[in-house]
N, C-alpha and C positions, 0 to 999 in steps of 0.2 A: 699940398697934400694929395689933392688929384692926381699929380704928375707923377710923384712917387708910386700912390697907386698903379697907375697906369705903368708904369714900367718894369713895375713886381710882378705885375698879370702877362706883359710881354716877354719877362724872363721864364716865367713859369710855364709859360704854352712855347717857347723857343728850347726849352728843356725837355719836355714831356714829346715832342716830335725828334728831338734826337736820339734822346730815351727810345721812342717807338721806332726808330728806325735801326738801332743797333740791334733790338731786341728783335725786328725780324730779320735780320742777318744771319744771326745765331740760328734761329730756327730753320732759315732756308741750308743754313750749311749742315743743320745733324739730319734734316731732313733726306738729302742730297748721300750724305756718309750712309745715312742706315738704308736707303734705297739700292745705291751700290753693296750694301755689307752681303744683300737678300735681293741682290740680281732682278732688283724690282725700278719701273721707269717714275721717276717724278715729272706729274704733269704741268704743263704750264708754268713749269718752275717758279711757284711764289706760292705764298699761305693766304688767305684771309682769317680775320680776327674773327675768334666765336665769345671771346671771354674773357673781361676785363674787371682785376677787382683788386684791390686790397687788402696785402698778407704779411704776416711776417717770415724772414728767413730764420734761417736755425740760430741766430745769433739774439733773436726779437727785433731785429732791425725793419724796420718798415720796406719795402717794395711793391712792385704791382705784380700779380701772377695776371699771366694773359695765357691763353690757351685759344693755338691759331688750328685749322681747318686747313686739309690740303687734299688733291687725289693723287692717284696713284694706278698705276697699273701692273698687272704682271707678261704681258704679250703685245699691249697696243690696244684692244679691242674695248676691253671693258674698263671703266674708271671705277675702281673704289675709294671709300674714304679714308681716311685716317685723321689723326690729330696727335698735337706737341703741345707740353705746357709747358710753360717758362715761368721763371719768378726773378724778376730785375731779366737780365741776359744771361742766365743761369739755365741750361735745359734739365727742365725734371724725369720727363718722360717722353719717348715717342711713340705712338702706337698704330699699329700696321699690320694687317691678317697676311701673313705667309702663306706661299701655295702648300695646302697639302702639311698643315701642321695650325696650332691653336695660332691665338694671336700675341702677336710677342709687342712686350715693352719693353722699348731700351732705354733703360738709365743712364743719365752723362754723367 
């Protein structure tokens, strides 16, 4: 019974790290596209996680919405923030202050 255990709990955290790692692909790539879309630099090319939780999709299927933290610049000098939320590897939203215009959301 242990050993069973034990190997539900090793599939599940073997699952849940590939899960987290598709899921920040996705985000570093809409990231990357809406950066380019708006002549804007992504820094350090990677997110960190601000927010992990569970939701359902439009269908009530279970997933985990995460919503990762990135900077960004528009010349080099100054980093601002922005943020993407995901739900499974699905991008909901990115969000990113344009020069010289409000702040835009792109939906995927």
């Amino acid at each position: 019974m242990l050993e069973t255990f034990s190997l539900l709990l090793l599939a599940a955290g073997a699952w849940f790290l590939w899960d987290s790692l598709k899921a920040r692909e996705a985000a570093n790539a809409a990231i990357r596209e809406t950066c380019q879309q708006h002549g804007l630099m992504f820094l350090d090319d990677t997110v960190g996680l601000s927010s992990l939780r569970p939701a359902r999709d439009e269908h009530g299927h279970a997933a985990l919405r995460r919503v990762y933290r990135f900077e960004y610049s528009e010349t080099g000098d100054q980093r601002k923030a922005g943020s993407i939320a995901l739900l499974g590897a699905q991008v909901l939203a990115v969000t990113v202050t344009v020069p010289q215009t409000a702040t835009i959301q792109s939906l995927h």
